[in-house]
N, C-alpha and C positions, 0 to 999 in steps of 0.2 A: 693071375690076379688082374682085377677089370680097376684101372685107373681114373677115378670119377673124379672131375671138375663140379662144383656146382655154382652156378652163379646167381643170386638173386638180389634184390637191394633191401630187404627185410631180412635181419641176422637170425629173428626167431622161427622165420621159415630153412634156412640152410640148416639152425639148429636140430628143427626137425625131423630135416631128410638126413641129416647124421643120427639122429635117433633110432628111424626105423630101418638104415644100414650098416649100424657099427657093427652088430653080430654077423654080419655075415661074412665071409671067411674068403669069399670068392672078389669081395669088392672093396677096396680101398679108397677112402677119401684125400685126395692127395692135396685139397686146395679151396679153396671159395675165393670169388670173383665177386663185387656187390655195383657192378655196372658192365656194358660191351667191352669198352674198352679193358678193363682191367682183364676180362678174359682172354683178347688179345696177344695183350704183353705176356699173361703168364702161358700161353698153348707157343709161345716165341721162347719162352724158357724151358720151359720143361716137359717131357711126354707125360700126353693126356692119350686115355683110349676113347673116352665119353665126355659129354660134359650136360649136364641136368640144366638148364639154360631157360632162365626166363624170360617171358616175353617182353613184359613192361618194364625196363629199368632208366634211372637217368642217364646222362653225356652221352651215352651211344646204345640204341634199345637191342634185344635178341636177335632181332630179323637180321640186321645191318650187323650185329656181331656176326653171327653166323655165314652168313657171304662172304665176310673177309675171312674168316675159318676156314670153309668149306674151298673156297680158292685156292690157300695155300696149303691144304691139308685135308684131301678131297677123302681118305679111308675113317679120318676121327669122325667119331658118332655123336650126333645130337640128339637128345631129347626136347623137346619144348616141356615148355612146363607154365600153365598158364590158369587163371578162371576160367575164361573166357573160350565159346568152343562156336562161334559163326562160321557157318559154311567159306563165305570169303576170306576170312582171315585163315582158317585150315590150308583152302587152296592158295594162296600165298607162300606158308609154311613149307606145304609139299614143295610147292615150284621150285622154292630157294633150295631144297635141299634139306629139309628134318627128316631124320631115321624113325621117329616117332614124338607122338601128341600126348601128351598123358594131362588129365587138367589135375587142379592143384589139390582137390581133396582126395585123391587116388588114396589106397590105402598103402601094405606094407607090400603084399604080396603080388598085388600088380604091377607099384615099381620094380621089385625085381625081376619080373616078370618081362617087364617092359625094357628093360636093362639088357639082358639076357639074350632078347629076341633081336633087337639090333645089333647086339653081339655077333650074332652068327650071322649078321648081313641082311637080316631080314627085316620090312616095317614093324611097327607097331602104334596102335593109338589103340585109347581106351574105348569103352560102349557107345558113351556119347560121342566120342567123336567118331565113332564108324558108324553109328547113324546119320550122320550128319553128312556125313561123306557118301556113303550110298543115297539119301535124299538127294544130293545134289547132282548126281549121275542121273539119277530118274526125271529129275525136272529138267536137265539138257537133252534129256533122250526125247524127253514129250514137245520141247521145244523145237527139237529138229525135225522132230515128225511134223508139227504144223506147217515150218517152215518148209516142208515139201508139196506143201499142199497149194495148190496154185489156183485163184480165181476163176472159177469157171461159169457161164453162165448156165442157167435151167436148161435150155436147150445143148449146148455143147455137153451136160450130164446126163442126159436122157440119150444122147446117142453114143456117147461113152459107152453106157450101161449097154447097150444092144449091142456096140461092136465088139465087147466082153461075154455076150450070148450067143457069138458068132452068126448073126446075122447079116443079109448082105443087104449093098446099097439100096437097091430095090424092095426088100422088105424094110430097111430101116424108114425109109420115103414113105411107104402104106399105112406104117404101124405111126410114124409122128405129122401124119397130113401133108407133108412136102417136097420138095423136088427133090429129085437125085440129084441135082446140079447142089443144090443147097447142103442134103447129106453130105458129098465133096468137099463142100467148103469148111464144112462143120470140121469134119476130117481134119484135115490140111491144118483149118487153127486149133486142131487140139493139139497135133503133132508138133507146131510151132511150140505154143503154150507150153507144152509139159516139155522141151528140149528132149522129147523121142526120134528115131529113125524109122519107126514104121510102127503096124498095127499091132506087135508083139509087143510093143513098149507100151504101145496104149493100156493096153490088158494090163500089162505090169503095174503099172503105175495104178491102175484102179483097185485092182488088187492088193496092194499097200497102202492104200489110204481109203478102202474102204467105200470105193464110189462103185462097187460090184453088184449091187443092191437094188 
């Protein structure tokens, strides 16, 4: 038997999730909370396995309950339970410590669902918030790829480009009008530039961002 706390500061929304929980056989409502603090006191009283926990409440909201939960009682499972599903407040949620995201018009079968799965130790959040969550992985992915991407002048990429053609100082000199002394230098500040150790890095780094071309 799975021990649900719920806590929210609207009685007709607790009402509800006792609604589409009471039949079920596996899960017990053992409590409602209608602020942080009151969840608090009662996870200080009595075992809880889960607690259905919203985000927005007054004297002490979800996040800040939850930390003090998750502290002294690092195996009890949270769910959030909220409208609202912004990528920064998701990553918030995770960081503190929620076992899953479920927002608040979920239906019957996803709570349990969602219930369930942090049960056995594992996350869960609903569609929307796994999109949300994968968006936000792809814009830090794309952002760090920019941020690899280092100033280079037209000259310093034209000879990029050929020391990735494996041409040598001498041809690179022929084919861009200018001295070998100058291709050298070119060298030298790309190497600086891109924090490489030699002409293998050079390649590399072109090679990942696309200056191969």
């Amino acid at each position: 038997m799975i021990r649900v706390l719920i806590a929210d500061d609207h009685q007709m929304f607790i009402d509800g999730i006792k609604s589409l929980l009471v039949n079920n056989k596996r899960i017990q409502i053992i409590g409602e909370a209608h602020n942080g603090f009151e969840v608090t006191e009662f996870v200080n009283k009595q075992k809880v396995d889960l607690i259905l926990l919203d985000m927005s409440m007054p004297v002490m909201d979800g996040m800040e309950a939850m930390k003090i939960v998750k502290q002294k009682f690092p195996d009890l499972k949270i769910i959030m339970l909220t409208m609202f599903s912004t990528r920064d407040q998701i990553e918030k949620l995770l960081r503190a410590g929620a076992d899953g995201y479920v927002l608040k018009n979920t239906g019957k079968e996803e709570l349990v669902l969602a219930i369930e799965t942090v049960m056995k130790g594992e996350s869960f959040f609903s569609k929307e918030v796994t999109e949300q969550i994968m968006a936000g992985i792809q814009k830090k992915k794309v952002a760090n790829r920019n941020a690899m991407i280092v100033e280079l002048t037209e000259r310093e990429k034209d000879v990029l480009k050929l020391i990735v053609k494996e041409h040598t100082t001498q041809e690179i000199a022929e084919k861009l009008f200018i001295s070998t002394n100058t291709v050298e230098t070119h060298r030298k500040n790309l190497v600086s530039k891109l924090n490489v150790r030699n002409v293998a890095g050079l390649v590399k780094y072109a090679l990942q961002n696309g200056l191969d071309e």
